[in-house]
C-alpha positions, 0 to 999 in steps of 0.5 A: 128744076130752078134752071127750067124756071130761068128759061121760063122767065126768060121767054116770058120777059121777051115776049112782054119786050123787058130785058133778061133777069140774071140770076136763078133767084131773081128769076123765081121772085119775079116769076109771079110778076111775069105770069100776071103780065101775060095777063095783058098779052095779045090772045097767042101768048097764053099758048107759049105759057101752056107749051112752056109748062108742059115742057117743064113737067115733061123734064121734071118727070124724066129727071125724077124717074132717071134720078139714083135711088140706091147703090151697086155694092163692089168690092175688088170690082166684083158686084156683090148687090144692090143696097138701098144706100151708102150710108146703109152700106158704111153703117153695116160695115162698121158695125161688122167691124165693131162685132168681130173686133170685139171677138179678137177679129182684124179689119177686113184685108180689103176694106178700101178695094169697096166701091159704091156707085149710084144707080137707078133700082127696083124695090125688088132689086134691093139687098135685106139688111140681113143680106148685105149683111152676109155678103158683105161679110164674106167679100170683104174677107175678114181675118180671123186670130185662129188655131189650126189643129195640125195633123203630121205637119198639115194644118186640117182644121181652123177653130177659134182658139187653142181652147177650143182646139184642146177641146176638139181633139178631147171629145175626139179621143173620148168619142171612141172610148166605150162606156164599159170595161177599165181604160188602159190607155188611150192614144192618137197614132198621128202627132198633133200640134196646134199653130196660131195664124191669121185665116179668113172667116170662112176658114173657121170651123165649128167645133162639131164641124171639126170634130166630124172632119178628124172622126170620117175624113173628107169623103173622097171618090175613086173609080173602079173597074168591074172585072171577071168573078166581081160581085157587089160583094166582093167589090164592097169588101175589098175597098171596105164599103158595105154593099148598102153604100156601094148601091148608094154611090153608084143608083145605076146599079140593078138587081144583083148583077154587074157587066165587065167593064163596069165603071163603079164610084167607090167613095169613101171617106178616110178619118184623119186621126186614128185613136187606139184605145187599150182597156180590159173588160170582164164578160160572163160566158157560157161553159157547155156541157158534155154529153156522156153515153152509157148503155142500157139493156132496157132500151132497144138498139137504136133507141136513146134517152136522155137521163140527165138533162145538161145544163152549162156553166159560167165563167168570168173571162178577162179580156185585153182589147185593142181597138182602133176607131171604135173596130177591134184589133186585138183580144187576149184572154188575161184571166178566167174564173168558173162561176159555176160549174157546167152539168153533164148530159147523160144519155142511155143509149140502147143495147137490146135486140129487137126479137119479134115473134116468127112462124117459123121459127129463127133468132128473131133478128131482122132478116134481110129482104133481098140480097145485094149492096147498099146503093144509099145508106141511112142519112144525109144525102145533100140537103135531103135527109135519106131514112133508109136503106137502098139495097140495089138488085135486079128487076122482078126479084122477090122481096121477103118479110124480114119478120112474122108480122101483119101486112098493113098496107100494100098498095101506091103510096105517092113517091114510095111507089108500089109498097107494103108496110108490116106490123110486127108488134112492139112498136116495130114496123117495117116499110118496103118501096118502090116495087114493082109487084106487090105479093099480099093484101092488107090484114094478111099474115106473113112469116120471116122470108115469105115473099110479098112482092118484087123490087122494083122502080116504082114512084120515085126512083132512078133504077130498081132497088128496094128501099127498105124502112124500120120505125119503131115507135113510129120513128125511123131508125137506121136499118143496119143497126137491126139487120143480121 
């Protein structure tokens, strides 16, 4: 500005004809003098002094707005921001350094390679001091007097002290031991050390950090290649993920079925230490109880009941565990004791014969009511439950009463067919299905062997046979057990 001052006296002393003023302060003591001699210049004059002015301020303007403001923060010639000055940039670096040398941290290894170079910026553009503050922390890479857990030979992880290191692989080791039971022993498979050195600071892990790397490892991913007879399941097992994380790695997957020639993401993450804890705990287990059957001449064959209710025992069981991160590799029973002795069940089981009363006389036994071969005996047939017999015979032949008793029912009776059901007192009760005739009436009487009507496949049935039903007491029972 004192230089656009000099010129302006300079055109004004010419303009006035005196000679040139030397000297930049010479020139604004006499400033005044001058501007009040244009005063007695002819009328043009006062529009050189307008024009000079404005020139003036044109240049002060410019400058004003080119000027530095603030500073580009380099280090090894890599920008890292703007700050608002150098003495903000040195300031926070020295206080970095107080900080971290307090703490048993080095001067940064490349202190001298920060460069600051004025520039022209926005507020905007400016870094917080918060900031610049961490950024400055980590370009400078500031070293560190550290501890590394060593895993078989390899440093893994860099915490602040060997204090700290001790305490890590401590809540490792305690992380997998179980709350119950009488710790035997506790060991890590892999041989660890602890090796002192100089790291950046962005190397140091905390110790939650660290922990959590020795426990799960560093996730890693792997392809796999879906091939014939792969499931989500089957995949998952073998390279020991859950179907849960198998999804998770890989959200293309739809519903339950995979194409050959799939490519799955299989990550998984291996533990860098494996701790082996060895204890024995003591459980209460239950003893079961064993059912005893005895005969019992009040009951009808086919028919039981439960004398004596079981109850089981107890017995105190010592086992010797093995367990390797937390999963089980070996149990051994070391001791037992029985608590309390188990209780047995006893069931009477009947050995009466049923005896039914006959017209006709008879042993009273239940006679058969067609002849030919079981085709599907009383049980299980897959999932279904058959309770009945199917005698398998040719179409139209008679079906008899196996005893005297009162027709029921007779006529359709859903999936049975044509049927006919007869009482036969005592809590007996016969069924008779799928025929193709039906012979009686319901509330007709009948003796043992009279016809009631013709086999049949009626309702549900895949070829003519009779299917021939007992129910005593309104529950089935096994035909073959009352059939002579």
């Amino acid at each position: 500005m004192v230089g656009w001052v000099h010129n302006l006296v300079f055109y004004v002393d010419k303009a006035l004809g005196r000679p040139e003023v030397k000297g930049s302060v010479a020139a604004l003591g006499r400033f005044g003098q001058r501007v009040e001699s244009l005063g007695k210049l002819r009328p043009a004059w006062p529009l050189v002094l307008v024009a000079a002015l404005a020139g003036m301020s044109l240049a002060i303007g410019i400058y004003a707005l080119a000027r530095p403001n603030a500073v580009v923060v380099e280090v090894e010639g890599r920008p890292i921001g703007v700050a608002r000055a150098e003495a903000v940039v040195r300031e926070t670096v020295a206080a970095l350094e107080q900080e971290l040398a307090a703490q048993g941290w080095v001067r940064p290894e490349n202190y001298r390679r920060l460069t600051l170079k004025p520039v022209r910026a926005a507020a905007a553009q400016v870094l917080t001091p918060e900031v610049l503050r961490s950024r400055l922390r980590e370009a400078l890479a500031f070293q560190v007097q550290a501890v590394a857990i060593q895993v078989n030979g390899r440093a893994v992880v860099w915490v602040k002290d060997r204090a700290t290191a001790e305490q890590v692989l401590a809540r490792v080791r305690e992380g997998f031991v179980p709350q119950d039971g009488k710790v035997l022993r506790v060991a890590v498979e892999e041989k660890v050390d602890f090796i002192s050195g100089e790291v950046k600071t962005s190397e140091v892990a905390t110790p939650e950090e660290a922990i959590q790397l020795l426990r799960e490892g560093v996730p890693r991913s792997q392809q796999y290649t879906v091939v014939a007879g792969d499931s989500l399941w089957s995949i998952a097992r073998a390279h020991g993920m859950t179907v849960e994380d198998l999804r998770a790695a890989n959200p293309q997957i739809k519903g339950e079925y995979l194409q050959i020639g799939d490519e799955l993401n299989l990550v998984k993450a291996q533990p860098v230490l494996h701790v082996v804890v060895t204890r024995e705990v003591r459980v209460e287990e239950k003893i079961p109880y064993a059912v005893k059957m005895v005969s019992d001449a009040s009951l009808y064959r086919g028919q039981e009941k439960v004398k004596q209710d079981g109850e089981p025992g107890i017995r105190a069981v010592t086992y010797r565990l093995v367990e390797r991160n937390g999963a089980p590799v070996v149990k051994e029973e070391v001791h037992r004791e029985v608590l309390r002795e188990p209780v047995t069940k006893i069931v009477a089981r009947g050995t009466k014969r049923i005896v039914v009363a006959s017209r006709g006389g008879g042993s009273g036994e239940l006679g058969w009511p067609v002849s030919g071969q079981i085709t599907s005996g009383y049980g299980w047939r897959g999932r279904e439950f058959h309770a009945a017999v199917d005698i398998g015979a040719s179409y139209g032949a008679a079906v008899r009463a196996a005893a005297g008793g009162t027709v029921v029912y007779a006529g359709r009776d859903g999936g049975y067919g044509r049927t006919v059901v007869i009482d036969h007192g005592d809590g007996l009760v016969t069924r008779y299905a799928h025929l193709s005739r039906v012979s009686v009436e319901p509330g007709q009487k009948v003796e043992r062997g009279e016809t009631i009507g013709a086999v049949g496949e009626s309702g549900r049935a895949t070829g003519p046979h009779l299917h021939f039903e007992v129910l005593v007491n309104g529950s089935r029972r096994n035909p073959l057990n009352y059939l002579r």
